[in-house]
MDAnalysis code that builds the backbone (N, CA, C; Angstrom):
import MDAnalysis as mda
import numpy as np

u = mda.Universe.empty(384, n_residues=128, atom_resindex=np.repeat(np.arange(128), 3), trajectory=True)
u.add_TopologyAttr("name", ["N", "CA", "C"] * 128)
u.add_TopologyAttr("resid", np.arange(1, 129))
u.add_TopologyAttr("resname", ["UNK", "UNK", "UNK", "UNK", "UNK", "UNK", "UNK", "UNK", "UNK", "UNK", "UNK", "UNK", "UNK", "UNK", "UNK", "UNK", "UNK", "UNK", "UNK", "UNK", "UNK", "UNK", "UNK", "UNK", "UNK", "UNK", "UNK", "UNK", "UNK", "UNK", "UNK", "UNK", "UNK", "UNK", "UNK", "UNK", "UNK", "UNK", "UNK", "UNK", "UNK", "UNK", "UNK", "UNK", "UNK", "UNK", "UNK", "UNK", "UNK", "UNK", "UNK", "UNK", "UNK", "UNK", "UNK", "UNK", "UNK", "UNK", "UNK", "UNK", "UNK", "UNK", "UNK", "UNK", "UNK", "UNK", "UNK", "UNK", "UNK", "UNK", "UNK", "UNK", "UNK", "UNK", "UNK", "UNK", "UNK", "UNK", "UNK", "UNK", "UNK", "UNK", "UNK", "UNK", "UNK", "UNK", "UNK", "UNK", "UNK", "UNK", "UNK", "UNK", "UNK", "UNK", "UNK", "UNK", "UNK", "UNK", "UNK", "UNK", "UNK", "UNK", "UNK", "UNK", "UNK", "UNK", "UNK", "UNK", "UNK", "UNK", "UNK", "UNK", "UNK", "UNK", "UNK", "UNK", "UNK", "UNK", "UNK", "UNK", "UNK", "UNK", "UNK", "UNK", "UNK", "UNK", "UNK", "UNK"])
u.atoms.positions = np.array([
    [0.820, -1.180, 0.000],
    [0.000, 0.000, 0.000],
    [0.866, 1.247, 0.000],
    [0.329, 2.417, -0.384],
    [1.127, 3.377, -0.962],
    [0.716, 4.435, 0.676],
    [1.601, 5.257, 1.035],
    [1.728, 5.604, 2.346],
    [1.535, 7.231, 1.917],
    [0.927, 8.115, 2.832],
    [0.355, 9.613, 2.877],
    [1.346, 10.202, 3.838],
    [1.553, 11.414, 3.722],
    [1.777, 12.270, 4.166],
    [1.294, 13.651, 4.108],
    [0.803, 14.790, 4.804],
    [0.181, 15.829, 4.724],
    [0.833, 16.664, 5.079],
    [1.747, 17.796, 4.130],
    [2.310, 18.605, 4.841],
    [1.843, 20.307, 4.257],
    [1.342, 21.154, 5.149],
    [0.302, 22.398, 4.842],
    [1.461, 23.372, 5.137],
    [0.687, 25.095, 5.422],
    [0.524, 25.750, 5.817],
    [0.311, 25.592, 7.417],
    [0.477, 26.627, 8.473],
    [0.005, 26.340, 9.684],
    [-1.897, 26.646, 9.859],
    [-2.330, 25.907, 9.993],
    [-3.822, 25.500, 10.262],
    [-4.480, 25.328, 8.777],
    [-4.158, 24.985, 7.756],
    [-4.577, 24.770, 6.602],
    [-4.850, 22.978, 7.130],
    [-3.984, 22.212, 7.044],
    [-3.761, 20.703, 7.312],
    [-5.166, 20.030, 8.305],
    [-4.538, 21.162, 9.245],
    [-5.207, 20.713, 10.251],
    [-7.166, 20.529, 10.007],
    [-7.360, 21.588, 9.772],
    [-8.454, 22.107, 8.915],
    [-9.074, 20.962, 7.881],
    [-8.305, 20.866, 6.995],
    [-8.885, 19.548, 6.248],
    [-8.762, 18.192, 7.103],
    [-8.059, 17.571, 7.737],
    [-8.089, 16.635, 8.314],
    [-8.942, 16.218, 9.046],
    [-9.542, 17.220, 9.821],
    [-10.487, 17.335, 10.468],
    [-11.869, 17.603, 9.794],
    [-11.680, 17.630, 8.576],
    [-13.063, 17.923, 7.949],
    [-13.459, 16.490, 7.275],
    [-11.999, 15.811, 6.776],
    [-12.421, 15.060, 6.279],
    [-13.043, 13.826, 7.425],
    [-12.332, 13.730, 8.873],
    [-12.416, 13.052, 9.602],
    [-14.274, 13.296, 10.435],
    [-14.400, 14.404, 10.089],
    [-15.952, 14.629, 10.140],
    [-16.819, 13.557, 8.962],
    [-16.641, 13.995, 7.704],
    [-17.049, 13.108, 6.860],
    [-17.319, 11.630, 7.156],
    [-15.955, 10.882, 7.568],
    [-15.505, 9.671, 7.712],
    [-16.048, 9.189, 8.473],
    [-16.155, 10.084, 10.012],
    [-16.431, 9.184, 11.092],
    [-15.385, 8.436, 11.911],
    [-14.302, 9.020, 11.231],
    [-12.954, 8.068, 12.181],
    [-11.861, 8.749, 11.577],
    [-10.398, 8.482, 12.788],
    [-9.301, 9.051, 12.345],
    [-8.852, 8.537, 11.211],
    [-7.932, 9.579, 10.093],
    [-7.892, 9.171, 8.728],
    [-5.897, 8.481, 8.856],
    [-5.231, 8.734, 10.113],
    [-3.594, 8.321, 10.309],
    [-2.791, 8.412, 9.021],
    [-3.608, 9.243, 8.309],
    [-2.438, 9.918, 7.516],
    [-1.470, 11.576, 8.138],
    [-0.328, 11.370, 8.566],
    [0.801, 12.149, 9.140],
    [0.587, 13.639, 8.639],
    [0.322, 14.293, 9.384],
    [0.585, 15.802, 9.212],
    [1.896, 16.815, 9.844],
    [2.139, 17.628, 8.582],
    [3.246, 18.371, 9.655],
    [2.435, 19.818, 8.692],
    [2.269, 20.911, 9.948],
    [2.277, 22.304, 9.562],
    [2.856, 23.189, 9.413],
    [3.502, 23.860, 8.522],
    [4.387, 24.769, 8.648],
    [4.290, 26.183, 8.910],
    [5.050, 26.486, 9.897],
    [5.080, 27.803, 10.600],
    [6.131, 28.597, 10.220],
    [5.435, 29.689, 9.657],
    [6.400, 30.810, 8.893],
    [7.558, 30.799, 10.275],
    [6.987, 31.299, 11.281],
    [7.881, 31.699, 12.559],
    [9.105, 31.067, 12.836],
    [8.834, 29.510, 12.805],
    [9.825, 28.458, 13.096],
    [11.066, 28.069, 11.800],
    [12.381, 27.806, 12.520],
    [13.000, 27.156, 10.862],
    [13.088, 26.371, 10.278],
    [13.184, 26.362, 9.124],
    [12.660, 25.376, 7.697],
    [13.635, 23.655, 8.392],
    [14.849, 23.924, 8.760],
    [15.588, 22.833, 9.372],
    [14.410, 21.535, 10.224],
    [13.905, 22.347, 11.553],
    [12.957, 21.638, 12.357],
    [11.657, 20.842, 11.298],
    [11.244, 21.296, 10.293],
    [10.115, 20.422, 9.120],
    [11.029, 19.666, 8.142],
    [12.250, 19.953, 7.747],
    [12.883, 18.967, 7.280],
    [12.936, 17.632, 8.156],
    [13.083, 17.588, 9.443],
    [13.496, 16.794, 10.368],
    [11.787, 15.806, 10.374],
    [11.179, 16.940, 10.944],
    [9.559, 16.070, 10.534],
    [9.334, 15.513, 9.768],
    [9.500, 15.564, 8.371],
    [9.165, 14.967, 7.119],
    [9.783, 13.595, 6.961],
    [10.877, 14.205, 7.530],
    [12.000, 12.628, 7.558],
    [11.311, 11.615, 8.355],
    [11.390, 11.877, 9.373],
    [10.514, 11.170, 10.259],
    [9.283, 10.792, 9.958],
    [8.464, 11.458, 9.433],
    [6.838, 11.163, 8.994],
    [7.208, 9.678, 7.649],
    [8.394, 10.287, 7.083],
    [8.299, 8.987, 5.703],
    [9.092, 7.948, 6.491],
    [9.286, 8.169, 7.214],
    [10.244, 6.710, 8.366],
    [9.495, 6.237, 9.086],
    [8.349, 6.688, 9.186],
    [7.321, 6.064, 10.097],
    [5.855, 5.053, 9.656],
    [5.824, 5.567, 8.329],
    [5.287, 4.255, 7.252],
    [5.734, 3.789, 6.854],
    [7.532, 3.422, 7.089],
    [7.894, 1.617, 6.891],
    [7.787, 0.895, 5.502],
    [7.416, -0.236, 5.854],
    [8.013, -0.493, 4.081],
    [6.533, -0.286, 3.213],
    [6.329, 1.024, 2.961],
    [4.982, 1.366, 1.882],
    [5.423, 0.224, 0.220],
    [4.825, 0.581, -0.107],
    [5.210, 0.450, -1.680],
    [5.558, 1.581, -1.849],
    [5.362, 2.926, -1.606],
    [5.861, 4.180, -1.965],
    [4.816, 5.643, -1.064],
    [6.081, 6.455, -1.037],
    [4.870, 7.746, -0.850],
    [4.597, 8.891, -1.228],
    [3.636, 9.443, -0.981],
    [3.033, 10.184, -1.465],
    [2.600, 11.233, -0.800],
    [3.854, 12.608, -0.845],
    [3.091, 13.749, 0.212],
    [2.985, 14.760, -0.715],
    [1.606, 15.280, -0.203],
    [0.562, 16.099, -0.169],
    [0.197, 17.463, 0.126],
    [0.606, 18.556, -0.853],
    [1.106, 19.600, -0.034],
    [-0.070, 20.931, -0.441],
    [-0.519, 22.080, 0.213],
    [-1.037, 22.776, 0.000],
    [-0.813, 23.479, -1.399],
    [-0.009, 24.241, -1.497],
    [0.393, 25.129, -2.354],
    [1.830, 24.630, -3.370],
    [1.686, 24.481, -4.265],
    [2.809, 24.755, -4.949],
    [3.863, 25.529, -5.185],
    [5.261, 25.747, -5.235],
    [6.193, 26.739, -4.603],
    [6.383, 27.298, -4.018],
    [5.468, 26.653, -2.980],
    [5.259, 27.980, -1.424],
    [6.659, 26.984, -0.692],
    [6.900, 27.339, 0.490],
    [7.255, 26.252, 1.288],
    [6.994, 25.429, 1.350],
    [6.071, 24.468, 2.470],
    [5.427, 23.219, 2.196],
    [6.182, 22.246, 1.092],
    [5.939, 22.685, -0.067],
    [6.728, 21.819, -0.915],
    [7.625, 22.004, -1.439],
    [7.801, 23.179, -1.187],
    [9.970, 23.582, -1.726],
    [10.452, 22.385, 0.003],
    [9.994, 22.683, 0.926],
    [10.402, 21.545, 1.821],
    [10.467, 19.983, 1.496],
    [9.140, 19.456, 0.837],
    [9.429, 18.320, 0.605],
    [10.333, 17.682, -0.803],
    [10.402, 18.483, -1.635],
    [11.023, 18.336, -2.707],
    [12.709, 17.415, -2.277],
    [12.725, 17.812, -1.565],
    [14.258, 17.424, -1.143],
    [14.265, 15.782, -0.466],
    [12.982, 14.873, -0.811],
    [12.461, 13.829, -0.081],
    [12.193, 13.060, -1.569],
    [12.136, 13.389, -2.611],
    [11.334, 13.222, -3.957],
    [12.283, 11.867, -4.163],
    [11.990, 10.837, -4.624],
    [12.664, 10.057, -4.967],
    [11.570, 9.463, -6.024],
    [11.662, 9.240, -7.901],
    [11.028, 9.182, -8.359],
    [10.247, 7.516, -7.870],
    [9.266, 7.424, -8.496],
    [8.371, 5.885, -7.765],
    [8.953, 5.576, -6.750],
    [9.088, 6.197, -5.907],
    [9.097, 5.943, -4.424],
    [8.769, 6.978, -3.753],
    [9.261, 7.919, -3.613],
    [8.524, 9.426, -2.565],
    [8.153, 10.320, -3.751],
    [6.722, 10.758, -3.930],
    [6.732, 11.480, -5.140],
    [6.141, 12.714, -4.237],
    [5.346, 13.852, -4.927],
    [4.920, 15.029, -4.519],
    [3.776, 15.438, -4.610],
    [2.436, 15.881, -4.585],
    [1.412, 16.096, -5.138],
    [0.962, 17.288, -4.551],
    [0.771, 18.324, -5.249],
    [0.930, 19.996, -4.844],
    [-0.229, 20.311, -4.691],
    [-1.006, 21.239, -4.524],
    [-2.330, 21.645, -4.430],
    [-3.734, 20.497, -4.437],
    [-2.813, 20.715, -2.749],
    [-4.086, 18.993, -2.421],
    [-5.078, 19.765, -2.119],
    [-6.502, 19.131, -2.036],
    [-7.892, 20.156, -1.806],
    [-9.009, 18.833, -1.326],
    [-9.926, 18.892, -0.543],
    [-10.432, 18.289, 0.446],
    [-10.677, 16.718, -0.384],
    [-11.335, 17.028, -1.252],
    [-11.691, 15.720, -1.888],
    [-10.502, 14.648, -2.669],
    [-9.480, 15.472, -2.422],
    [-7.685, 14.603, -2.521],
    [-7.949, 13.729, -1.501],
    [-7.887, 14.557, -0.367],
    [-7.023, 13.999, 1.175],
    [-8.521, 12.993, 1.176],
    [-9.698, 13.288, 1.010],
    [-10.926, 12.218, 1.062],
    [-10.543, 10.902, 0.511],
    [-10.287, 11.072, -1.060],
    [-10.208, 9.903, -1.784],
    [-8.896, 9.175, -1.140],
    [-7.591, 10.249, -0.794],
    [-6.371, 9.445, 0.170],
    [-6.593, 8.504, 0.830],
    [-7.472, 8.827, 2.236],
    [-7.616, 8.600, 3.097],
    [-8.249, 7.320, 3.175],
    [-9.526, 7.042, 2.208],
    [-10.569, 5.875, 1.775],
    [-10.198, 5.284, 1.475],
    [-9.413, 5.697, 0.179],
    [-8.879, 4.247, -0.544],
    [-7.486, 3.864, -0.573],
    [-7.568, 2.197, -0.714],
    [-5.883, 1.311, -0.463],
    [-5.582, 1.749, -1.543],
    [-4.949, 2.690, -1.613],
    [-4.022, 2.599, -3.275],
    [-2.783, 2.043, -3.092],
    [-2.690, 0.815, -3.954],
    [-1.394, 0.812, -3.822],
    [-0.728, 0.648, -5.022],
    [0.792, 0.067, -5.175],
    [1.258, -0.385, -6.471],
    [2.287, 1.360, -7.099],
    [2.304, 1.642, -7.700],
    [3.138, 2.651, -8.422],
    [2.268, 3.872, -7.850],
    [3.592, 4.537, -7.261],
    [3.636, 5.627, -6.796],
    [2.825, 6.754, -7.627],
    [3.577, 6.879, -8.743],
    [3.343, 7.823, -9.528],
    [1.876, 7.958, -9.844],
    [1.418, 6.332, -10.119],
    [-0.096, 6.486, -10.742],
    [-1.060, 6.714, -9.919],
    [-1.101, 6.810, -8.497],
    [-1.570, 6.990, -7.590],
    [-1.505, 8.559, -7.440],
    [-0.446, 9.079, -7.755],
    [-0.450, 10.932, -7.980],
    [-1.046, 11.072, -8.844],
    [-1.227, 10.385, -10.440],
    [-2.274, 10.624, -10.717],
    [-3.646, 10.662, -11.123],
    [-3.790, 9.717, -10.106],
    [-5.370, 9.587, -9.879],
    [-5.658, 10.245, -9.287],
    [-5.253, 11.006, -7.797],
    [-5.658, 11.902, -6.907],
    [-5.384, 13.106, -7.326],
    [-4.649, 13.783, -8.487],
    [-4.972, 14.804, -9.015],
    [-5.923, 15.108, -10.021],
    [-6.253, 13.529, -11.070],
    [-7.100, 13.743, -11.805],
    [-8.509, 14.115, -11.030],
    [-8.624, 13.189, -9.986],
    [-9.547, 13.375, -8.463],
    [-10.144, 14.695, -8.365],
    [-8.976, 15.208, -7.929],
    [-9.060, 16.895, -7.395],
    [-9.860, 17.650, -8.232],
    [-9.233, 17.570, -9.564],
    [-9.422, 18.271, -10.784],
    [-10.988, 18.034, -11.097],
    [-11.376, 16.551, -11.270],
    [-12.736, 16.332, -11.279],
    [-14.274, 16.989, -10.540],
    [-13.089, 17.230, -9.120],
    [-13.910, 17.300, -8.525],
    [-14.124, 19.167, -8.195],
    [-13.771, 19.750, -9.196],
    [-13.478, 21.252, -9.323],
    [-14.637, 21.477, -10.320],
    [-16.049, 22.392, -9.693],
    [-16.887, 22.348, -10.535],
    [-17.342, 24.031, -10.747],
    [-17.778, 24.654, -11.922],
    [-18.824, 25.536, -12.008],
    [-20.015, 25.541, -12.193],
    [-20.800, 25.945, -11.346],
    [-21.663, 25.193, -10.976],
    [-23.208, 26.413, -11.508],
    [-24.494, 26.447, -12.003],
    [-24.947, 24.755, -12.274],
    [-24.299, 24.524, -13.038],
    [-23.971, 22.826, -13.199],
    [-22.890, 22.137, -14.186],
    [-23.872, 20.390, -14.846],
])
């Protein structure tokens, strides 16, 4: 199975996790780290490490980041190992939903993109 990681903004993460865990009905134990402008970038390097050391032998993972070229993922970039730690940038509730639900496992990559095609799908103007 392919292993999550959630790494935001400070209270962005938190925020969805908890929304989705409303949805669900139960904790979703996919790893969050928030990043705090205040604190230094060193201390979330250290987290991240730890967060992908702590799902063990995945088939691969897959973290999940708010924003694209913000921090958050200029942080994880440095973790990227192709089909094995990949990246997926502008995660949005119904990402971390479909994450959370389903066993994806098998190739890293295709699993990024299903949960972006996901996202994307699920981006509507509405009536539609």
């Amino acid at each position: 199975m392919i292993g999550f990681i959630l790494v935001t903004h400070a209270g962005v993460g938190a925020q969805m996790v908890h929304a989705v865990e409303e949805i669900i009905k139960e904790k979703i134990g996919i790893p969050l780290i928030e990043v705090n402008s205040d604190q230094p970038t060193s201390i979330y390097h250290e987290e991240i490490r730890l967060a992908i050391e702590s799902l063990g032998e995945k088939s691969g993972v897959l973290i999940l980041t708010d924003l694209f070229g913000a921090t958050p993922s200029n942080l994880c970039r440095a973790f990227c190992k192709p089909g094995k730690i990949e990246l997926l940038s502008g995660c949005n509730l119904p990402m971390l939903l479909k994450a959370a639900t389903s066993k994806l496992s098998g190739n890293v990559s295709e699993a990024a993109k299903f949960l972006k095609d996901y996202g994307n799908e699920n981006i509507r103007i509405c009536p539609s």
